[in-house]
N, C-alpha and C positions, 0 to 999 in steps of 0.2 A: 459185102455184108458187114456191118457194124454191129456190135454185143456189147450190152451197157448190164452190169449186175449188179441189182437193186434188193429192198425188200420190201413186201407188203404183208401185212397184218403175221409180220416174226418169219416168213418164208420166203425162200432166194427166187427173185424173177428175173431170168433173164431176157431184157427188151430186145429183138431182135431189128434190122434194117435193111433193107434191101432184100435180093433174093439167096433164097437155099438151095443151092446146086449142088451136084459132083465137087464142079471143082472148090468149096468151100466149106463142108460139109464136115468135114474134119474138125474146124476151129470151134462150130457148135459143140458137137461131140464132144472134146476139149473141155469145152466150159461146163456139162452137165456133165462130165466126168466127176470134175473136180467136185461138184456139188456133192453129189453121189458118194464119193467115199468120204464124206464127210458124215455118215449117216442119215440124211435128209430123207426125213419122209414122203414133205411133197416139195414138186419143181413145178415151177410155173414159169412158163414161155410167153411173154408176149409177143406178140405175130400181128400184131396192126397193123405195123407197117413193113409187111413182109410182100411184095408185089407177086412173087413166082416160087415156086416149090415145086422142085421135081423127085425123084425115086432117091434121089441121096437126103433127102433131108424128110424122106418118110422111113428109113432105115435107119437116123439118127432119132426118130422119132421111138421108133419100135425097139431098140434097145437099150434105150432109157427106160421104156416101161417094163421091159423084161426084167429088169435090177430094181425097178420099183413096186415091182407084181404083190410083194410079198408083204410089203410093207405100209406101203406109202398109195399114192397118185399121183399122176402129171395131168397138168392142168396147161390147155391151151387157151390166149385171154385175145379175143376179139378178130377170130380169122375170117379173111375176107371172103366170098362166094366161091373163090378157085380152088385155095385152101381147102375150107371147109368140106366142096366137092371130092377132092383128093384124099380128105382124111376117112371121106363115108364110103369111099368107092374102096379104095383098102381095108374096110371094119374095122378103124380104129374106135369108132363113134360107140362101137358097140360093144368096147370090151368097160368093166366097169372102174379100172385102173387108170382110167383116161376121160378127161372130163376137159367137155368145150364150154368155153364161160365167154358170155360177153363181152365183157370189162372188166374193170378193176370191182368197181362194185362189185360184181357176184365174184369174181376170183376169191375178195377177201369172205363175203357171205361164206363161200364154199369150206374156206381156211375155218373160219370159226363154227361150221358144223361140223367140220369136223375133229376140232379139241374137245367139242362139245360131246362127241359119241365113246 
């Protein structure tokens, strides 16, 4: 797995590559850690080219929103049919802390409704 941290429209994304496993899962964590106590509102992952996600990188997923519940949202940007499977079969789709975006286009849409609210 490769992690490149970026910004779009003033908020940290981290591009993700390859897959999120066990044994990797940690270095994510890691990296939205750091965001996180930074104050960061919202995180944004992108996951396009993420091929495989298994139970460790839906538990990096879920405690990030937990530390973000209060504040902010995490934003996932263009997850592929497995992913996405994976995110809707755990309710993450459904919590409102957590938001599945396209692309960058609506990632940044998203960003600017919400400076705008």
């Amino acid at each position: 797995m490769e992690l490149l941290t970026s910004q779009l429209a003033g908020m940290p994304v981290i591009a993700i590559r390859g897959e999120i496993d066990h044994g990797n899962a940690s270095a994510l964590s890691s990296a939205i850690d750091e965001l996180l106590d930074t104050e960061q509102r919202i995180v944004l992952l992108d996951v396009a080219h993420v091929d495989y996600m298994d139970s460790g990188g839906i538990s990096v997923l879920l405690a990030a929103l937990r530390r973000l519940r209060d504040r902010g949202w995490l934003g996932i940007i263009g997850p592929n049919a497995n992913v996405r499977r994976l995110i809707q079969i755990v309710g993450l789709s459904l919590d409102t802390s957590f938001k599945i975006l396209e692309d960058a286009a609506a990632a940044e849409q998203a960003v600017k409704e919400t400076a705008l609210a």
